[in-house]
N, C-alpha and C positions, 0 to 999 in steps of 0.2 A: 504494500500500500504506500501509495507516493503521500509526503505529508506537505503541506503547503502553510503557508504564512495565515491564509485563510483560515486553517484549521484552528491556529492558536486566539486568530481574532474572534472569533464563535465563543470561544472561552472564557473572553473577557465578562466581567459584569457590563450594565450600561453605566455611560459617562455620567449620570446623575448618580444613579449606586456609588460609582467609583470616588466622585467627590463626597458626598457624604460618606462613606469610610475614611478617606485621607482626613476629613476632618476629624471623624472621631478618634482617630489614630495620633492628630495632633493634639487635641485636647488632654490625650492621655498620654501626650509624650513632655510633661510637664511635673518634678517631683511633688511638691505640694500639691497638685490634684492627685496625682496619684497614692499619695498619702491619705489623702480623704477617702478616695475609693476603697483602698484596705481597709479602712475602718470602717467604713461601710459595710464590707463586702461580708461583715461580723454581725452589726447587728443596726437596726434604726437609731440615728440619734439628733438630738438638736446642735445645732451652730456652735453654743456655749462649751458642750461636749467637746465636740468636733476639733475645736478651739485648742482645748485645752490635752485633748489627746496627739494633735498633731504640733504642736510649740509654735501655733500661728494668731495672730490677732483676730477676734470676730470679725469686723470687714476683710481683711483680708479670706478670712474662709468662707464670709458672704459672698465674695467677689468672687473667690471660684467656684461655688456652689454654681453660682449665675450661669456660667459657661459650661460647668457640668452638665446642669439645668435645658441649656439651647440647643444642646445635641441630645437630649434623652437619656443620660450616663443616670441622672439620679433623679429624681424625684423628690416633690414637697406632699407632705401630708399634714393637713390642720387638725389641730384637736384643741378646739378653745382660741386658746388667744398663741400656742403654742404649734411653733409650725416642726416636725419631724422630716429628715432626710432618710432617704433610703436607696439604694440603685434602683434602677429602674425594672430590673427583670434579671432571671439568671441568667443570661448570656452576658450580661456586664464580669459578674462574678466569673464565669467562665474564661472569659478574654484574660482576666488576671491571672486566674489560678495557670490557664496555661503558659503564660508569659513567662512568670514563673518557674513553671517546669521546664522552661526552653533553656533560662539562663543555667538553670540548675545544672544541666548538661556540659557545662561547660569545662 
């Protein structure tokens, strides 16, 4: 079977696909988000948490939240006056754990 350049470009995802994962790939190529997403990736918590478990200022861990937030990496959930983070779905947790397992290989 003869293989052609065509074959590989079939393969691709579509160019909208592809820039939203480049994005999401860059939002998580960021230590401090990625800091928050491990801590996530554990259990729901609020900002102050968040804060305080990762050695960042509240705005500062608002501010990534925000951009978490605009690509789907996490989520807000209210309860009262009290707003809760969480990832968005296990495929976030997933992306990490295997990350993880990549570098581990090394």
């Amino acid at each position: 079977m003869t293989r052609t350049a065509s074959d590989l470009r079939k393969a691709l995802p579509d160019d909208d696909d592809l820039r939203t994962l480049a994005d999401t790939f860059s939002v998580l190529g960021h230590e401090s988000r990625l800091k928050i997403v491990a801590a996530l990736s554990h259990r729901e918590a609020r900002v102050n948490e968040l804060a305080r478990a990762v050695g960042m200022s509240l705005s500062a861990v608002s501010h990534q939240l925000s951009k978490l937030r605009d690509l789907r990496v996490v989520r807000p959930r209210r309860d009262g006056r009290t707003i809760w983070y969480s990832l968005d779905d296990q495929h976030v947790a997933d992306l990490l754990s295997l990350a993880l397992q990549h570098i581990s290989h090394r």
